[in-house]
C-alpha positions as CSV (number, residue, x, y, z in Angstrom):
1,X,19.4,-15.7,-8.0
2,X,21.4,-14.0,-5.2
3,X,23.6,-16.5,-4.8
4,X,24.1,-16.2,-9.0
5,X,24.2,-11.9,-8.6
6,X,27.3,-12.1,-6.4
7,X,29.3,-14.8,-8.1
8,X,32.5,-13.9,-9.4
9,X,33.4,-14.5,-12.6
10,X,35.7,-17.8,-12.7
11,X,36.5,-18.5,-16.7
12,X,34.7,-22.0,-16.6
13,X,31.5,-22.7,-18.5
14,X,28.4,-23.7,-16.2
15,X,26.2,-26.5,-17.3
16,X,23.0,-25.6,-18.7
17,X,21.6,-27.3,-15.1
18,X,24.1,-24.3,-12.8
19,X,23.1,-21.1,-15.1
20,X,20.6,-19.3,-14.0
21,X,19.5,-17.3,-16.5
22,X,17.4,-13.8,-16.3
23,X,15.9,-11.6,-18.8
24,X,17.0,-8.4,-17.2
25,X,19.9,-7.6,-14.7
26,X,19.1,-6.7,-11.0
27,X,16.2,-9.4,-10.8
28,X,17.4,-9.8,-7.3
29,X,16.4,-6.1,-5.9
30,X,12.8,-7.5,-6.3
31,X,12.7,-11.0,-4.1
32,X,11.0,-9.4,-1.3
33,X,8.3,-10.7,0.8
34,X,4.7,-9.5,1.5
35,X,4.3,-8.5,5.7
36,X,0.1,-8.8,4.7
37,X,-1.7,-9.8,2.2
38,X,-2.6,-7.5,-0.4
39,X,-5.9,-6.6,0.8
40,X,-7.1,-2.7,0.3
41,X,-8.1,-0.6,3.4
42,X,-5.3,-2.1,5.2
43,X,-4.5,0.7,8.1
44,X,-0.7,1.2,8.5
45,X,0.4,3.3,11.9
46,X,4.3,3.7,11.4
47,X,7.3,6.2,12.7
48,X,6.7,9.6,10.5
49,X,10.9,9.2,9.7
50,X,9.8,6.7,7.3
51,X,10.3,7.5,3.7
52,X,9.0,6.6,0.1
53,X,11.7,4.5,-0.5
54,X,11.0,2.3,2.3
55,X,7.2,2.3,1.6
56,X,8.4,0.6,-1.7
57,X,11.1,-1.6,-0.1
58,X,8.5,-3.4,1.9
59,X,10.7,-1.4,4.7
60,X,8.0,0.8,6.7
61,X,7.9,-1.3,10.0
62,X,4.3,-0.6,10.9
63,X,2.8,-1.6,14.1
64,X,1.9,-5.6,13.0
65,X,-1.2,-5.6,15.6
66,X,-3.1,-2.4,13.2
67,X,-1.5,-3.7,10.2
68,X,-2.4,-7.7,10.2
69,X,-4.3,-8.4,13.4
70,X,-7.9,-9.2,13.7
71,X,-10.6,-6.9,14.2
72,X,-14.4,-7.2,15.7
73,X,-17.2,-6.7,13.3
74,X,-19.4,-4.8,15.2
75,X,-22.1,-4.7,12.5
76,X,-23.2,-4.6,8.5
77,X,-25.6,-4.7,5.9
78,X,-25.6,-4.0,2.3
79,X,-24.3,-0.1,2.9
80,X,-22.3,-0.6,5.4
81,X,-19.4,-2.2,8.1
82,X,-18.3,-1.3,11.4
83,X,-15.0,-2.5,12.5
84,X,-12.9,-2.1,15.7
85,X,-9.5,-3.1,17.2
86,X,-8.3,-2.3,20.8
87,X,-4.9,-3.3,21.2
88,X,-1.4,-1.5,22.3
89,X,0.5,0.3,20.0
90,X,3.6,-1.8,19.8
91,X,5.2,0.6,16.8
92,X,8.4,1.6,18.9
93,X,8.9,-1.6,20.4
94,X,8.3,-0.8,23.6
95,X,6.9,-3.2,26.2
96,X,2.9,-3.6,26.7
97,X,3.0,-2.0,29.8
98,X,4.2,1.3,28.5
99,X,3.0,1.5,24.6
100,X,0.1,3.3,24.5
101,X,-4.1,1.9,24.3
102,X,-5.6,2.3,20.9
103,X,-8.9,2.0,19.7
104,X,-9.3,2.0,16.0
105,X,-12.6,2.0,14.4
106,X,-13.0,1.3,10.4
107,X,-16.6,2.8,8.7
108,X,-17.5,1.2,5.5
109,X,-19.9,2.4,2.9
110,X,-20.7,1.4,-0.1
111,X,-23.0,3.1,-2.6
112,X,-23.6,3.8,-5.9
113,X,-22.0,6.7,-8.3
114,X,-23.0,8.4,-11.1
115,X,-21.8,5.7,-13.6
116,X,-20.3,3.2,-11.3
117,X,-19.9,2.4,-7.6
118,X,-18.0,4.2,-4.5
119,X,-16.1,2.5,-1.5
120,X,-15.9,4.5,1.2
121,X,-13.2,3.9,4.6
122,X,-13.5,6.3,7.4
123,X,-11.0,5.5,10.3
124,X,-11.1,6.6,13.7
125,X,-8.2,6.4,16.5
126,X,-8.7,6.7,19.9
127,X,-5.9,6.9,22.4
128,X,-6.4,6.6,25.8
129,X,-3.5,9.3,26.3
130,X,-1.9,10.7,23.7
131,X,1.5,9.1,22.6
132,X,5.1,10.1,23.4
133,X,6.2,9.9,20.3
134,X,5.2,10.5,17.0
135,X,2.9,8.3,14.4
136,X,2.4,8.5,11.1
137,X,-1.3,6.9,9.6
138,X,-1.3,5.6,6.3
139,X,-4.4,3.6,4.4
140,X,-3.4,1.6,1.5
141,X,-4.7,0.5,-1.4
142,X,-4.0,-2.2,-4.3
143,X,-4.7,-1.6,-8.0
144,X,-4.1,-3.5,-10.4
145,X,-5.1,-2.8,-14.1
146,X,-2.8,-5.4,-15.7
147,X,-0.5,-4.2,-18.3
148,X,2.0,-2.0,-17.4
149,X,3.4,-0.3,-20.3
150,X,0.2,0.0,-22.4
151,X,-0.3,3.8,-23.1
152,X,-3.9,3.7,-22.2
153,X,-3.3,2.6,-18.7
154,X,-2.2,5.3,-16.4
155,X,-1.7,7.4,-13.5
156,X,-2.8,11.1,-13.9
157,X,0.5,13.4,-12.3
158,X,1.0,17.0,-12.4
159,X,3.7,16.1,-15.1
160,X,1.0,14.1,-17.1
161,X,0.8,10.4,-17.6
162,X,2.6,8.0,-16.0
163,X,2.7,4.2,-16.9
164,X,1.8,1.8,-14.1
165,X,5.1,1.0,-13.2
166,X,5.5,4.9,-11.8
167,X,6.9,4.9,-8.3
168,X,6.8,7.7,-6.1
169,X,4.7,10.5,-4.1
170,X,1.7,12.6,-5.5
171,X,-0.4,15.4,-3.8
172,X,-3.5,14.7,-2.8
173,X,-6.6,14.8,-2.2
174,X,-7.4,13.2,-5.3
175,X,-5.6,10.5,-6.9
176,X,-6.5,9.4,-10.8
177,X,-6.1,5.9,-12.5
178,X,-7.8,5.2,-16.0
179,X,-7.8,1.9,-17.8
180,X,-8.9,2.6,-21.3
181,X,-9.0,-1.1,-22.9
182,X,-11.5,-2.4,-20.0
183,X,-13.1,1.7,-19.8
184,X,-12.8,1.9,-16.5
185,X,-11.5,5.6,-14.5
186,X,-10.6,5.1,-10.7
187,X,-10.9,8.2,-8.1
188,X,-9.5,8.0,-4.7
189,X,-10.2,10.4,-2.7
190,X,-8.3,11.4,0.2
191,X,-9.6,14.8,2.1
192,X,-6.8,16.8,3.8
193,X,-4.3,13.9,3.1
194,X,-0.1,14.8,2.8
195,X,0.1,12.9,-0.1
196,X,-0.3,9.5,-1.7
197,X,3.1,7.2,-1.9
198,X,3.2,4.6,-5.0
199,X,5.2,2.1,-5.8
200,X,4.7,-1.3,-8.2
201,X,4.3,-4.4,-6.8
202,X,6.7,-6.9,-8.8
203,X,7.2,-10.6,-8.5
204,X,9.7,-12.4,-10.1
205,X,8.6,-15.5,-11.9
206,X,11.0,-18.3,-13.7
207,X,9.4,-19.5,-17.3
208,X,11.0,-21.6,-20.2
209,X,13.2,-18.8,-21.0
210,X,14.3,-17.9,-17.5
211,X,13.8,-15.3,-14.2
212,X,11.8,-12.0,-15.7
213,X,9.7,-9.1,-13.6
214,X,6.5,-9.3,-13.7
215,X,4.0,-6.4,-12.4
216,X,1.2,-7.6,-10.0
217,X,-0.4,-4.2,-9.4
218,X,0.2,-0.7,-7.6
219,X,0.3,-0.1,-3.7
220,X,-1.0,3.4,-3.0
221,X,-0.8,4.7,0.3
222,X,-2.6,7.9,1.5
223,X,-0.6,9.4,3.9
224,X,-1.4,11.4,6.9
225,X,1.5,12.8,9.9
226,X,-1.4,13.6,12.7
227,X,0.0,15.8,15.5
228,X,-1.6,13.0,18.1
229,X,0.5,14.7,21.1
230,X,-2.1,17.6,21.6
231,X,-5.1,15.0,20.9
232,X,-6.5,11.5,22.3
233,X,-8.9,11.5,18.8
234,X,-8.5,11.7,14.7
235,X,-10.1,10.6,12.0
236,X,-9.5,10.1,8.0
237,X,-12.0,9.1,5.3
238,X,-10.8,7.3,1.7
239,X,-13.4,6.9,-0.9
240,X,-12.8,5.0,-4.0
241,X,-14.6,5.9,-6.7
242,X,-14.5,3.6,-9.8
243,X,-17.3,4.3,-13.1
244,X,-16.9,3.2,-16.6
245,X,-16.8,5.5,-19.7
């Protein structure tokens, strides 16, 4: 497809086995790859210069130990899950010997709610000493309520409803999602977060009639810039909230 995007125009007719045919231009912006699964709770730690933009673009660099390494179940039971990771923060590239110790702990809850169920995910970083440079901590989450374009699927915005293929940043601390054909309203709740980044997660998928987008869900980060030079210790909390109507 990229190869087919930057083709010149020569005069001769392909075969039917050279076209490659798509159902909308630009099919080639979406071919990226996933750094992690798409798992929710997934703790990004990443340089605060970082936009939107390259939240979408797959483009945020996060420190791959936090992001996709494994972490120690310390305990659960039906309520509950404690989880740690010690590691060095690699995020700047800098050797072992110099990036700074991290502890991060992850505090799961689970409970019931009023007409549904809630998901709690406290996080708690401990430095040893407190960075030299900045770090921005995000914790993500994947949605995915299927059709994109249906009117009763939704983000709630300041500017009203937007369709599920909206991309772009929301105050927090509370985000809204409904689904009306399954009946199903989705809360997350962020307390004293910046703001929550979204973008659409789109695949692009070759059928009978050729390349088209297809939507595979929402990333939603909530979005925190910490001011870890004047402390070793910080904590967040998301809580998902999700009850049918």
């Amino acid at each position: 497809m990229r190869e087919a995007a930057g083709k010149p125009a020569t005069g001769e007719v392909a075969s039917i086995h050279e076209q490659t045919r798509v159902k909308e231009p630009g099919l080639e912006r979406f071919l990226r790859y996933d750094r992690w699964p798409r798992h929710a709770f997934r703790v990004l730690l990443f340089d605060p210069s970082r936009t939107h933009g390259d939240y979408e673009t797959l483009e945020l660099r996060e420190d791959p130990g936090f992001a996709g390494g494994a972490f120690v179940l310390n305990s659960s039971d039906p309520h509950g899950a404690d989880l740690h990771r010690s590691d060095s923060l690699a995020l700047y590239g800098k050797s072992e010997k110099s990036a700074a110790k991290l502890s991060l702990v992850k505090q799961f809850s689970f409970g019931p709610a009023p007409h549904g169920c809630e998901v709690g995910c406290e996080i708690i970083l401990r430095f040893k000493e407190p960075p030299t440079k900045p770090v921005a901590v995000g914790i993500e989450s994947i949605v995915n309520l299927l059709a994109p374009a249906e009117p009763d699927r939704f983000f709630e915005t300041p500017a009203g409803r937007a369709n599920l293929r909206f991309s772009g940043s929301l105050p927090g601390p509370i985000l809204r999602m409904e689904d009306g054909w399954q009946r199903v309203r989705i809360a997350l709740h962020a307390p004293l977060v910046e703001e929550f980044w979204i973008a659409p997660i789109e695949t692009v998928s070759e059928s009978e009639e050729g390349f088209e987008r297809v939507y595979q869900g929402s990333q939603i980060l909530a979005l925190w810039r910490p001011s870890f030079t004047t402390q070793k210790n910080w904590s967040a909390r998301l809580v998902w909230r999700i009850e049918g109507f």
